[in-house]
C-alpha positions as CSV (number, residue, x, y, z in Angstrom):
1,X,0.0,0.0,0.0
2,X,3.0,2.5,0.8
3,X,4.3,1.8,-2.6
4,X,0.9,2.8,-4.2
5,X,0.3,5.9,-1.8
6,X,4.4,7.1,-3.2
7,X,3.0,6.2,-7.0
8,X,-0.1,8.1,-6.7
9,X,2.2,11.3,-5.1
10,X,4.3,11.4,-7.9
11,X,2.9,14.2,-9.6
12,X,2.0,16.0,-6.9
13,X,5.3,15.9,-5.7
14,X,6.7,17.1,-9.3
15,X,4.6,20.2,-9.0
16,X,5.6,20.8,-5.8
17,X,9.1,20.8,-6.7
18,X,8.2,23.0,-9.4
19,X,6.6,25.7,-7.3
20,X,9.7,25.2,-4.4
21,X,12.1,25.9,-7.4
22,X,9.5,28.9,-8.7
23,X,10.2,30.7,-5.5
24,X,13.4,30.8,-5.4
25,X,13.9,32.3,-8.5
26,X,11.0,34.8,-7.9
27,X,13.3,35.6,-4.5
28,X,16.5,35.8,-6.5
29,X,15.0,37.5,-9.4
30,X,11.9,39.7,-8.4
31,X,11.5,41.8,-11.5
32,X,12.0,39.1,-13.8
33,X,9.4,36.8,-12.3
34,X,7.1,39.3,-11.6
35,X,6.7,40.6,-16.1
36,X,7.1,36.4,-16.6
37,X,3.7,35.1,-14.2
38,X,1.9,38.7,-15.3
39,X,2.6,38.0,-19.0
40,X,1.5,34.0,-18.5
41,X,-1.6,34.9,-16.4
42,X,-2.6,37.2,-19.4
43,X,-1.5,34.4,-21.9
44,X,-4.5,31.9,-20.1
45,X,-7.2,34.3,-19.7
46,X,-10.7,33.6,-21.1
47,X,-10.6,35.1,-24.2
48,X,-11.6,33.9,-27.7
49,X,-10.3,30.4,-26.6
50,X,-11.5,29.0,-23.4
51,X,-9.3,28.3,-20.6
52,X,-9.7,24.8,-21.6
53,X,-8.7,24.9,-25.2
54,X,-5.3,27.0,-23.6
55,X,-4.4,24.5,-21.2
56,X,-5.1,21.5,-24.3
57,X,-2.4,23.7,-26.6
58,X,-0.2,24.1,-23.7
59,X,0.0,20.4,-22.8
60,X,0.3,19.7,-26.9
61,X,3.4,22.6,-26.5
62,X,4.7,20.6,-23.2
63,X,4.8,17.0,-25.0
64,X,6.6,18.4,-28.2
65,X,9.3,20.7,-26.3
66,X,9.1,17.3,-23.8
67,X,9.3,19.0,-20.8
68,X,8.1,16.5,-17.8
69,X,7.3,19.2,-15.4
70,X,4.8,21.6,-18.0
71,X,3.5,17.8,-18.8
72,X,2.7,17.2,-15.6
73,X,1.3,21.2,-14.4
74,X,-0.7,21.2,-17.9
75,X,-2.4,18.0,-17.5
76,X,-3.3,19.4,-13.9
77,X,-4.8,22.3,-15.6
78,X,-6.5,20.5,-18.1
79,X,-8.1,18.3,-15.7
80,X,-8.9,21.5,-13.3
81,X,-10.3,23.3,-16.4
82,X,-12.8,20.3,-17.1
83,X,-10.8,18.5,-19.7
84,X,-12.3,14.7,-20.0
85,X,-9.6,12.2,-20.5
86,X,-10.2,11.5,-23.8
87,X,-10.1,15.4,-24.7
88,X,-6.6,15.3,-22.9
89,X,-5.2,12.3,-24.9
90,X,-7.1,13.2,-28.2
91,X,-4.5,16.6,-27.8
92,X,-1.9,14.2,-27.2
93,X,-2.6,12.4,-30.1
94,X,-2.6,15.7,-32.3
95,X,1.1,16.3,-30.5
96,X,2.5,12.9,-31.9
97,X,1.4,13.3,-35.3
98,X,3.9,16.5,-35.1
99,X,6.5,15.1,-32.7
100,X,6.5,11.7,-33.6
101,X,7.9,8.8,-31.4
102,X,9.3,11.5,-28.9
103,X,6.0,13.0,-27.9
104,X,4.4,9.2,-28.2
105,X,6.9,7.9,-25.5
106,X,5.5,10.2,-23.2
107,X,1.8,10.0,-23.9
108,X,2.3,6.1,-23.3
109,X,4.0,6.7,-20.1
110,X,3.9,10.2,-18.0
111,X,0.6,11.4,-19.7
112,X,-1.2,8.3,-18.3
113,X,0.9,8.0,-15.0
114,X,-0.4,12.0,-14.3
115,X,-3.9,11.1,-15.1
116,X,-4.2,8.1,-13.0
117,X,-2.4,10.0,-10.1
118,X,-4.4,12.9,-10.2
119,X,-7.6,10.4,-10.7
120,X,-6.4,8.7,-7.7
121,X,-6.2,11.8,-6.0
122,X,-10.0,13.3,-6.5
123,X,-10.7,10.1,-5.3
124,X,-9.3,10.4,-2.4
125,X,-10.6,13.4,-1.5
């Protein structure tokens, strides 16, 4: 049961990480930080494309530049923007017909393990 409570954690754990790392840049470079999250926040407003539809290209973005941790807080958003599953890997699916094998790799294998962790996790609570 441990082993299944540390598997289910293991996104959660990447975005903590993330945010720990987030603030100490922020601390180390105020400015900066401050024009980056101000610029992003503007980036996922409602607008002409939903909040949804933004967090299903940024996830597509994530997979091709294959960066685990904007996999991982994408599919977060995805899920807290009301993204079904198969929305989520119908994106994915968009992403490997551009990035191939590469973007594939980690639909078959972080994509799900975030998706069954953060199931796990509504779950749970």
């Amino acid at each position: 049961m441990e082993q299944q409570n540390d598997a289910n954690n293991m996104s959660e754990a990447a975005l903590l990480e993330y945010k720990e790392g987030l603030g100490v840049f922020t601390k180390k470079m105020p400015k900066l930080a401050e024009h980056y999250n101000a610029f992003t926040e503007e980036c996922f407003k409602e607008g002409a494309l939903s909040q949804k539809e933004k967090q299903l290209i940024a996830l597509g973005i994530a997979l091709f530049a294959q960066d685990e941790y904007c996999i991982i807080y994408h599919i977060k958003g995805c899920i807290d923007q009301g993204a079904s599953e198969e929305e989520i890997l119908e994106a994915v699916g968009v992403t490997a017909a551009f990035g191939g094998g590469a973007a594939m790799s980690q639909a078959v294998t972080l994509v799900q393990d975030t998706l069954e962790d953060f199931s796990q996790n509504k779950k749970e609570h």
